[in-house]
N, C-alpha and C positions, 0 to 999 in steps of 0.2 A: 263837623267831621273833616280830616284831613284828605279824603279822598273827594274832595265838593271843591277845591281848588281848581280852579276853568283849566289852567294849564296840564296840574295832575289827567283831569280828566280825559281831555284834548289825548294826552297821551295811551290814554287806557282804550278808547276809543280807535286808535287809530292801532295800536295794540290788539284789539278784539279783532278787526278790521283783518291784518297780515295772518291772522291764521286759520284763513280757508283760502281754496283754492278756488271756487266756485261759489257763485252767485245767486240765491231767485230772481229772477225778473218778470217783473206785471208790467205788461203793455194791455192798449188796445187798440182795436179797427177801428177805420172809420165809417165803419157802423157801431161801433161803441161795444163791440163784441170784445169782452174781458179776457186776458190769455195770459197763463202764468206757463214760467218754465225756470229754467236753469244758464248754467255756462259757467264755462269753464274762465280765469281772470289773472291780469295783470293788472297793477297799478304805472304807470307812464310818471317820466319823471315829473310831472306836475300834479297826481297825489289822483290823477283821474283813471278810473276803472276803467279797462279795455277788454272787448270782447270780439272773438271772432268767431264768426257764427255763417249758419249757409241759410240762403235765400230759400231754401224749400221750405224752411220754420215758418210757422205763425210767426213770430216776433219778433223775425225778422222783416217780413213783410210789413208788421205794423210797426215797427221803428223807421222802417224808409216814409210809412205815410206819415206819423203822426209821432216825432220824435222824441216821444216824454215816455217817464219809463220809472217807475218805482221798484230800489232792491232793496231786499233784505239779506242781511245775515244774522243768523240765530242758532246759538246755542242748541247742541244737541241731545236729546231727551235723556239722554244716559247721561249726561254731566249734567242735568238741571235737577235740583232736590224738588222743587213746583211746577208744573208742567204748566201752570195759570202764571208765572213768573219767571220765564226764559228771559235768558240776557239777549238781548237784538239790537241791530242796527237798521236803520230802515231811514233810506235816502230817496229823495224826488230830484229827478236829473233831468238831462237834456243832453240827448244820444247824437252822436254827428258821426258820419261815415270818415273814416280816415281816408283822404286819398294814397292812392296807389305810391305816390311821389314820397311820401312823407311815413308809409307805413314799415318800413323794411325794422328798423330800432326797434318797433314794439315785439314785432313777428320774432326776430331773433330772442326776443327776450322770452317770449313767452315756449318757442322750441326749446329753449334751454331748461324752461320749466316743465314744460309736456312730455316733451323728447318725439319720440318719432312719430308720433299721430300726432302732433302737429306738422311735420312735412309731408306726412299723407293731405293730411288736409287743404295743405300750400296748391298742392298737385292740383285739385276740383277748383273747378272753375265758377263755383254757385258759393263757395267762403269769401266773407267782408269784415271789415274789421271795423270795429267802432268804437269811442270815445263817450262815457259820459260824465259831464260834467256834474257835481252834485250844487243843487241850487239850496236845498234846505233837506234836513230831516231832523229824527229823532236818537237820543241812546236811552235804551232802558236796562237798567239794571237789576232790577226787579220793582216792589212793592213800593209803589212810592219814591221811586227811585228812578225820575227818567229826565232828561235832557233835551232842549231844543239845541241845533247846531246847524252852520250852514256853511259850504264851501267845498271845496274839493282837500280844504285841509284839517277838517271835521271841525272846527271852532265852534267850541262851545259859548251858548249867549244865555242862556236861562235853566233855572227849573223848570219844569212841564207842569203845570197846574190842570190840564184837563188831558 
């Protein structure tokens, strides 16, 4: 099929990828306490998803302990004809605090996209901004239909066999 081309792919993925605005994210303690949530997203010009989020969160806490962090994005029930065959993406990263030095580019970018509740945000003293790099994940596109990929520039490497 002509849509199994790595590149076509690569691009469909990364296409799935720009339209949402917001993230799942599974973190956990370290006590191995599991903790799923959301946020709000930019891509940074090196294809890496950036989140800024307050310190009072679970997952935030557990990304300053324990920096690994798996997101999904996935298709919403009302655009999926199989609710067992949602199109998703689902990336295993490695989250790093932006310093203060180097965060101003992302911050503008993402006011530009939020608009004023992110300068509310800017205001509180408990919002950090993070970076995650994607090490590996998956795309599925449905039944039989899924992809390994790794990098922050979604490259496609195989079919998914299990």
């Amino acid at each position: 099929m002509p849509d199994q081309d790595p590149k076509v792919l690569q691009q469909q993925v990364q296409d799935f990828r720009a339209g949402f605005q917001s993230v799942l994210i599974a973190t956990t303690s370290l006590e191995g306490e599991p903790d799923i949530s959301y946020a709000p997203f930019v891509l940074d010009d090196s294809g890496r998803v950036c989140i800024y989020i307050s310190q009072l969160a679970r997952h935030t806490r557990n990304l300053l302990e324990q920096p690994r962090a798996s997101l999904m994005f996935i298709a919403g029930e009302q655009d999926s004809r199989n609710l067992f065959a949602r199109q998703r993406l689902i990336l295993q990263c490695t989250a790093r605090r932006v310093p203060e030095a180097e965060a101003e580019p992302v911050l503008q970018q993402m006011q530009a996209r939020f608009g004023k509740t992110l300068e509310l945000l800017r205001s509180l003293p408990d919002f950090l901004l993070f970076r995650l790099d994607v090490e590996n994940g998956s795309f599925i596109k449905g039944f039989g239909q899924g992809w390994s990929l790794e990098g922050n520039g979604l490259q496609i490497l195989a079919l998914r066999t299990n």
